[in-house]
C-alpha positions in Angstrom: 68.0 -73.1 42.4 68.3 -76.6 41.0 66.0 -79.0 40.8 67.4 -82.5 42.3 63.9 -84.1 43.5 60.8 -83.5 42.4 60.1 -82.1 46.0 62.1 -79.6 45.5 60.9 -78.0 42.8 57.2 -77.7 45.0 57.3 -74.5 46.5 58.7 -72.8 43.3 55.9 -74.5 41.1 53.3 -73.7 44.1 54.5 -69.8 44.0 53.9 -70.4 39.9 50.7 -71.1 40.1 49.8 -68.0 42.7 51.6 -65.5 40.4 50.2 -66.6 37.0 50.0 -63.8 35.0 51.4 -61.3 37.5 55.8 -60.7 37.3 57.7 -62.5 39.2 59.0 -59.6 41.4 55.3 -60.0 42.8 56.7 -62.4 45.0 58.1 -59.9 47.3 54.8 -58.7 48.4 53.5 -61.5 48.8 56.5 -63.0 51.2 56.5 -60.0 53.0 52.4 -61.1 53.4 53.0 -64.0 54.2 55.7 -63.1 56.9 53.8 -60.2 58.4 50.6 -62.1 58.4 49.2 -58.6 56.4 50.3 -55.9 55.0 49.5 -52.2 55.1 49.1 -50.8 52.0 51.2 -47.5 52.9 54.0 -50.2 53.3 53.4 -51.3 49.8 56.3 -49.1 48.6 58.9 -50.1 50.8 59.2 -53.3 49.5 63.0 -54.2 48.5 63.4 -54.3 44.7 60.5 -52.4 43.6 60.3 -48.9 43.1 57.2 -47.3 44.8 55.2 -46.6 42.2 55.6 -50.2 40.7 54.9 -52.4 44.2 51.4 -50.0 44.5 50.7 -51.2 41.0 51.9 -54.9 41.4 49.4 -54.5 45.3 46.5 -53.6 42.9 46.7 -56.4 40.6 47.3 -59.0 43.1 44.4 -57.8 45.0 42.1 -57.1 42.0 43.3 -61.3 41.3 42.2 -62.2 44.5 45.4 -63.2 45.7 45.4 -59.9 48.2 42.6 -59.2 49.8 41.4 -56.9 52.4 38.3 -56.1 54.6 38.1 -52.3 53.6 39.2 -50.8 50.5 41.8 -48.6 52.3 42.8 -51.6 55.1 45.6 -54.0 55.5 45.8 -56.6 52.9 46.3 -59.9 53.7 47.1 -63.8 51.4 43.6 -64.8 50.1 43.7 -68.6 49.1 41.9 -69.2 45.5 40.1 -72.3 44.8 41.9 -73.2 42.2 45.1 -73.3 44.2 44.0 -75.4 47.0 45.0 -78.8 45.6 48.7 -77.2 45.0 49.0 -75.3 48.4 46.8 -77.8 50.6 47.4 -81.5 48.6 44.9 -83.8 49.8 43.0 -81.7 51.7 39.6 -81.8 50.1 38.7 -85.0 48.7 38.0 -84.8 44.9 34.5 -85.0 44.0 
Protein backbone atom coordinates (compact mmCIF):
# COMPACT_ATOMS: atom_id res chain seq x y z
CA UNK A 1 0.00 0.00 0.00
CA UNK A 2 1.34 3.51 -0.75
CA UNK A 3 1.09 6.31 1.14
CA UNK A 4 -0.23 9.31 -1.17
CA UNK A 5 -2.06 11.45 1.79
CA UNK A 6 -1.51 11.50 5.08
CA UNK A 7 -5.12 10.01 5.45
CA UNK A 8 -4.24 7.31 3.97
CA UNK A 9 -1.74 6.09 5.93
CA UNK A 10 -4.51 6.32 9.19
CA UNK A 11 -5.89 3.10 9.48
CA UNK A 12 -2.45 1.35 8.90
CA UNK A 13 -0.73 3.59 11.67
CA UNK A 14 -4.18 3.10 13.87
CA UNK A 15 -3.71 -0.95 13.42
CA UNK A 16 0.17 0.02 14.55
CA UNK A 17 -0.52 1.23 17.54
CA UNK A 18 -3.22 -1.79 18.57
CA UNK A 19 -0.58 -4.41 17.64
CA UNK A 20 2.54 -2.89 19.31
CA UNK A 21 4.58 -5.45 20.30
CA UNK A 22 2.36 -8.32 19.04
CA UNK A 23 3.34 -9.66 14.88
CA UNK A 24 1.72 -8.38 12.46
CA UNK A 25 -0.12 -11.60 11.42
CA UNK A 26 -2.10 -10.61 14.70
CA UNK A 27 -4.11 -8.63 12.52
CA UNK A 28 -6.12 -11.44 11.21
CA UNK A 29 -7.68 -12.17 14.56
CA UNK A 30 -8.41 -9.21 15.23
CA UNK A 31 -10.28 -8.34 11.65
CA UNK A 32 -11.99 -11.38 11.85
CA UNK A 33 -13.15 -9.67 15.57
CA UNK A 34 -13.86 -6.92 14.40
CA UNK A 35 -16.10 -8.52 11.43
CA UNK A 36 -17.80 -11.06 13.61
CA UNK A 37 -18.30 -8.60 16.34
CA UNK A 38 -16.50 -11.68 18.68
CA UNK A 39 -14.86 -14.47 18.30
CA UNK A 40 -14.96 -17.99 19.79
CA UNK A 41 -11.94 -19.06 20.95
CA UNK A 42 -12.42 -22.73 19.36
CA UNK A 43 -12.42 -20.59 16.04
CA UNK A 44 -9.11 -19.25 17.04
CA UNK A 45 -7.38 -21.81 14.81
CA UNK A 46 -9.16 -21.46 11.74
CA UNK A 47 -7.94 -18.32 11.06
CA UNK A 48 -6.36 -18.05 7.40
CA UNK A 49 -2.46 -17.72 7.60
CA UNK A 50 -1.90 -19.09 10.93
CA UNK A 51 -1.33 -22.40 11.86
CA UNK A 52 -3.40 -23.58 14.88
CA UNK A 53 -1.20 -23.68 17.34
CA UNK A 54 0.23 -20.14 16.47
CA UNK A 55 -3.38 -18.10 16.27
CA UNK A 56 -4.19 -19.86 20.08
CA UNK A 57 -0.91 -18.38 21.04
CA UNK A 58 -1.23 -14.89 19.16
CA UNK A 59 -5.43 -15.10 20.96
CA UNK A 60 -3.49 -15.30 24.41
CA UNK A 61 -1.27 -12.51 24.07
CA UNK A 62 -3.78 -10.18 22.58
CA UNK A 63 -6.04 -10.94 25.26
CA UNK A 64 -3.42 -11.06 28.11
CA UNK A 65 -2.66 -7.14 26.35
CA UNK A 66 -6.03 -6.21 26.68
CA UNK A 67 -6.78 -5.93 23.22
CA UNK A 68 -9.08 -9.26 23.39
CA UNK A 69 -11.09 -9.58 26.07
CA UNK A 70 -13.83 -11.75 27.24
CA UNK A 71 -16.49 -12.15 30.01
CA UNK A 72 -15.38 -15.73 31.02
CA UNK A 73 -12.16 -17.27 30.78
CA UNK A 74 -13.47 -20.00 28.36
CA UNK A 75 -16.10 -17.36 26.35
CA UNK A 76 -16.08 -15.54 23.14
CA UNK A 77 -13.61 -12.86 22.86
CA UNK A 78 -14.36 -9.72 21.74
CA UNK A 79 -12.08 -5.90 20.60
CA UNK A 80 -11.46 -4.23 23.96
CA UNK A 81 -10.52 -0.50 23.35
CA UNK A 82 -7.29 0.63 25.58
CA UNK A 83 -7.03 4.02 26.86
CA UNK A 84 -4.16 4.79 25.33
CA UNK A 85 -5.61 4.21 21.85
CA UNK A 86 -8.56 6.30 22.07
CA UNK A 87 -7.17 9.56 20.78
CA UNK A 88 -5.85 7.30 17.54
CA UNK A 89 -9.13 5.23 17.11
CA UNK A 90 -11.72 7.98 18.41
CA UNK A 91 -9.77 11.57 17.44
CA UNK A 92 -11.43 14.19 19.28
CA UNK A 93 -13.54 12.41 21.18
CA UNK A 94 -12.55 13.17 24.69
CA UNK A 95 -11.44 16.57 25.21
CA UNK A 96 -7.79 16.67 26.53
CA UNK A 97 -7.51 17.58 30.04
Amino acid sequence: MTSGSGDSSQPENTLALILEGHPREAAAQLEQTLHQGELPRGEAGCIPRLKERRARARLAALTADGILGSDTPKGAVSLRFRLDAAEVLFPGLFPQA
